[in-house]
MIMIKE-137914 format. One record per residue (C-alpha): y, x, z; residue in one letter. Coordinates in steps of 0.5 Angstrom, whole numbers, padded with zeros to 4 digits, always signed. Layout:
! MIMIKE-137914
YXZA...
//
This chain:
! MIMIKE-137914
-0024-0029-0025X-0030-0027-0021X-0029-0022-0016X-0035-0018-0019X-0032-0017-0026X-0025-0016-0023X-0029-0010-0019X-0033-0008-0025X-0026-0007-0029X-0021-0003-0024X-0028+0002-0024X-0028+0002-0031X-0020+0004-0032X-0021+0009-0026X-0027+0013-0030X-0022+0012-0036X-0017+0016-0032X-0022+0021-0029X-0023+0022-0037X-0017+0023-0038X-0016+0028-0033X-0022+0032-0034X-0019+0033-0042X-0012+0035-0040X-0010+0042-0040X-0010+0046-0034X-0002+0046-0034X-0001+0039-0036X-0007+0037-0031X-0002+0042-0025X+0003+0038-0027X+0000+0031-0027X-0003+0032-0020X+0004+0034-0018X+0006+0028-0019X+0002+0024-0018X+0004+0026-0010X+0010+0025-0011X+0009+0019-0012X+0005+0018-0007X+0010+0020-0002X+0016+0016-0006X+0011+0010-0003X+0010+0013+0004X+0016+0013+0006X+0018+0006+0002X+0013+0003+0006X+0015+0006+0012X+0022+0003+0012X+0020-0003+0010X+0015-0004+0016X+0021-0001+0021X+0026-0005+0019X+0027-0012+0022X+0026-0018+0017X+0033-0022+0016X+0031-0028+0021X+0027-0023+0027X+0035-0020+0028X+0037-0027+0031X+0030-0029+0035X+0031-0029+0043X+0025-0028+0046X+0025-0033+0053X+0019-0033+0058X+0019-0039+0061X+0014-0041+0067X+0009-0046+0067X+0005-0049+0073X-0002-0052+0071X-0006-0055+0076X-0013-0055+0074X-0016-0059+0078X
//
């Protein structure tokens, strides 16, 4: 699909939510916002982990320096 019209419909089903949103009653609207946090720290943090944890093949990696002389001229 064309980046445009992928862009045009992710801000179409964003304005249906806001849409949604402005409908809610204050309590439901409460609620969802609440939610809608949690969720987002529920991502955070699985992010975090798996940005801090080290892939399967890094744990066997050894990382030598080797000296190298180069003549230039």
């Amino acid at each position: 699909m064309n980046k445009e019209i992928i862009k045009k419909v992710i801000k179409i089903e964003k304005l249906k939510y806001e849409i949604i949103k402005d409908m809610l009653p204050e309590k439901a609207l409460s609620r969802l916002n609440k939610f809608e946090n949690e969720v987002v720290m529920v991502i955070k943090d699985i992010v975090i982990e798996i940005i801090n944890e080290p892939s399967e093949g890094e744990e066997n990696i050894v990382k030598d320096v080797k000296k190298v002389k180069v003549n230039f001229l």
